[in-house]
Rosetta silent file (secondary structure, phi, psi, omega in degrees, C-alpha in Angstrom):
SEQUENCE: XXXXXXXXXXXXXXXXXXXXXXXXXXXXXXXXXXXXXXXXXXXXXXXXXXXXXXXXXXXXXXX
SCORE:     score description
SCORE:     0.000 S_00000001
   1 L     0.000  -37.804  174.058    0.000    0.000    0.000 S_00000001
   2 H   -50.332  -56.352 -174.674    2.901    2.390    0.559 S_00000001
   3 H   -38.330  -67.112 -168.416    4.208    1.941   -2.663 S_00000001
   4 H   -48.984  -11.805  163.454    1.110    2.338   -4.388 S_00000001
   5 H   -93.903  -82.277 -165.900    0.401    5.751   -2.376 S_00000001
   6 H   -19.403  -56.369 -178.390    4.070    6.818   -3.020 S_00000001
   7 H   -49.914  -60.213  168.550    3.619    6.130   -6.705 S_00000001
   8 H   -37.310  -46.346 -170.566    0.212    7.911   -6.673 S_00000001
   9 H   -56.097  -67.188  178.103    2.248   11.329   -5.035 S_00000001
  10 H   -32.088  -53.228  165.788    4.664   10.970   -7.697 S_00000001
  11 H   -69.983  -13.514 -176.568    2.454   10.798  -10.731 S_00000001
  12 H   -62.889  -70.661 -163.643    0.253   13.614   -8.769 S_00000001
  13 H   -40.427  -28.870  166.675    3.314   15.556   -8.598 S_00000001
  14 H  -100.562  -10.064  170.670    4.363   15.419  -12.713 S_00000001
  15 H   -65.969  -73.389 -165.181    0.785   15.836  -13.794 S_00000001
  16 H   -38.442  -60.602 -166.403    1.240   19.704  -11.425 S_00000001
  17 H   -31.078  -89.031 -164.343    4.433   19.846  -12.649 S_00000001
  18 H   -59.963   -8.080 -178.803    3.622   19.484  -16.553 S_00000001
  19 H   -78.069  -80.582 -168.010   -0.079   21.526  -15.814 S_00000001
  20 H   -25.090  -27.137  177.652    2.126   24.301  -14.341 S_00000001
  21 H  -100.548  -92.577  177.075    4.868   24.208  -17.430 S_00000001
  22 H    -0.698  -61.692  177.024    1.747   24.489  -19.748 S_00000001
  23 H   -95.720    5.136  115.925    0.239   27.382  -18.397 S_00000001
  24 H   -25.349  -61.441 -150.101    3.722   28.990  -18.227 S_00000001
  25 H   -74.877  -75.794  166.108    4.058   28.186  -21.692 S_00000001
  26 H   -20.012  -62.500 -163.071    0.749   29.647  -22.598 S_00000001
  27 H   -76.378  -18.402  178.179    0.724   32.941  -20.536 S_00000001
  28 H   -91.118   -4.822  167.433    3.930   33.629  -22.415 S_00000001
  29 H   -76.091  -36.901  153.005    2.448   33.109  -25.916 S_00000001
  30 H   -48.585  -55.734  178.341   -0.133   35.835  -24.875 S_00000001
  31 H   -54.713  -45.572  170.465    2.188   38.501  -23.262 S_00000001
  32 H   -56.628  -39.442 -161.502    3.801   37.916  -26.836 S_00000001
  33 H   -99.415   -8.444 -177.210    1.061   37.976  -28.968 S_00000001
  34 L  -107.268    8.735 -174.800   -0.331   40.752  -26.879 S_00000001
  35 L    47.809   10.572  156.393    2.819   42.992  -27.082 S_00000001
  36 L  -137.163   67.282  127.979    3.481   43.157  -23.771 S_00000001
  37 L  -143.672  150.621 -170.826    6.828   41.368  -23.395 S_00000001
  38 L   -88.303  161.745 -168.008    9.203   40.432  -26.296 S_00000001
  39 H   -40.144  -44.542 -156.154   10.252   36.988  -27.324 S_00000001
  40 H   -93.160   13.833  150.190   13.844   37.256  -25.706 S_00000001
  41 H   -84.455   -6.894  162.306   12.062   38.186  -22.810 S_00000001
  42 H   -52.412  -56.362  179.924   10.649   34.445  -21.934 S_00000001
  43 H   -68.168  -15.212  169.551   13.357   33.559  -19.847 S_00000001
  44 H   -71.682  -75.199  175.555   13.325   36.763  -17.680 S_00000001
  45 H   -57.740  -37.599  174.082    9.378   36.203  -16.813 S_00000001
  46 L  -125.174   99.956 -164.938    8.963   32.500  -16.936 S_00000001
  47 L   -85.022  -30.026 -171.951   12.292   31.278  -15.946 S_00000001
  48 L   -63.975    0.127  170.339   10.738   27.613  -14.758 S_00000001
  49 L  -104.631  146.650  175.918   10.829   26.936  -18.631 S_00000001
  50 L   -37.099  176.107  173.929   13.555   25.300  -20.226 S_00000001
  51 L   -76.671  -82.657 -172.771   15.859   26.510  -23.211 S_00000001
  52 H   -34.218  -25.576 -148.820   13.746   23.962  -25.447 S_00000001
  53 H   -91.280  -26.890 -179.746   10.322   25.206  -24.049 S_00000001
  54 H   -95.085    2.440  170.504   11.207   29.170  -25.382 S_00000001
  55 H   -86.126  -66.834 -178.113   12.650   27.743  -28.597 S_00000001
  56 H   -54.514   -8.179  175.337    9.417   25.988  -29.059 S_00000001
  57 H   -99.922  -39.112  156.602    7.159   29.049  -28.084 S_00000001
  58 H    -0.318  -78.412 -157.464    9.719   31.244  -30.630 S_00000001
  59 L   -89.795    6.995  170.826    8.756   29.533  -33.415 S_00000001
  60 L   -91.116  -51.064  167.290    5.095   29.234  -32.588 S_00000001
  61 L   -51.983   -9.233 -169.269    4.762   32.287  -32.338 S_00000001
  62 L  -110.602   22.165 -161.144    6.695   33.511  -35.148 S_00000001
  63 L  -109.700    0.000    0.000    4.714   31.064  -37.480 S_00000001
């Protein structure tokens, strides 16, 4: 039973994780598309995303 409650925290804990890196992701394709911060300005405001995660909002945005 432990395990299976340990396991449970854990997947609780990367679902928040990956909600939380979503709507990161998200609020920075608005302030972009909404003028008000510029692309090379991701990493100042949402610093919890990776190098890949502002390359990948870059080029959505720039599409």
């Amino acid at each position: 039973m432990l395990m299976t409650l340990f396991d449970d925290e854990q997947i609780y804990k990367a679902f928040e994780n990956d909600i939380k890196q979503e709507t990161a992701k998200n609020k920075a394709i608005f302030m972009i598309q909404k003028g008000k911060i510029a692309i090379d300005e991701i990493a100042e405001y949402f610093p919890e995303l990776s190098e890949e995660e502002r390359k990948e909002i870059e080029s959505q945005v720039l599409q």
